[in-house]
N, C-alpha and C positions, 0 to 999 in steps of 0.2 A: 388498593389504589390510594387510599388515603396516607397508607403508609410511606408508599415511592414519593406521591407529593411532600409529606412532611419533610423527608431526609432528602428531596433535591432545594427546598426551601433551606432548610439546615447548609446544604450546601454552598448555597448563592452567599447565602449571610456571612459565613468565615469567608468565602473568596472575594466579595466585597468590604469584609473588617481589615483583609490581608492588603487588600489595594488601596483601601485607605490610609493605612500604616505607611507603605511606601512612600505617597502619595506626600505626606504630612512631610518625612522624610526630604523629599527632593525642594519640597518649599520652604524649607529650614534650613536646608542648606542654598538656595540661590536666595534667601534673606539675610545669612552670613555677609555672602560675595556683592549684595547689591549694599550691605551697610558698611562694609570694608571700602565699596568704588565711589560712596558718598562722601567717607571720609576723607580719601584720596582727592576728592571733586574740589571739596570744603578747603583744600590744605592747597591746591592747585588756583582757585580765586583768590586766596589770601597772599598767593607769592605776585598772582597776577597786577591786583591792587594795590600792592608795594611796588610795582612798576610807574603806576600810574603817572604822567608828569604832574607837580605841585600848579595851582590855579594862581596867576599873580593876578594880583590885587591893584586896581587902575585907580 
């Protein structure tokens, strides 16, 4: 009995190391795409506020 418990423990362990790996995976790459959309964001305000009209001075 101890036996079966050890090696379905064993088992949990890799299939939990294995879904962490993905896991780590999938947030590595939507940390890519979100610091790719910031930049894009950053570049997007910066053409905005070159619209801006200039403040005359009374």
């Amino acid at each position: 009995m101890f036996e079966d418990d050890f090696d379905r423990l064993l088992k949990e362990r890799n299939t939990k190391e294995a879904e962490a790996e993905q896991i780590r995976e999938i947030l590595n790459l939507q940390k890519e795409k979100l610091t790719k959309y910031l930049f894009e964001l950053t570049a997007i305000r910066a053409s905005l506020d070159s619209w801006k009209p200039s403040q005359r001075i009374r």
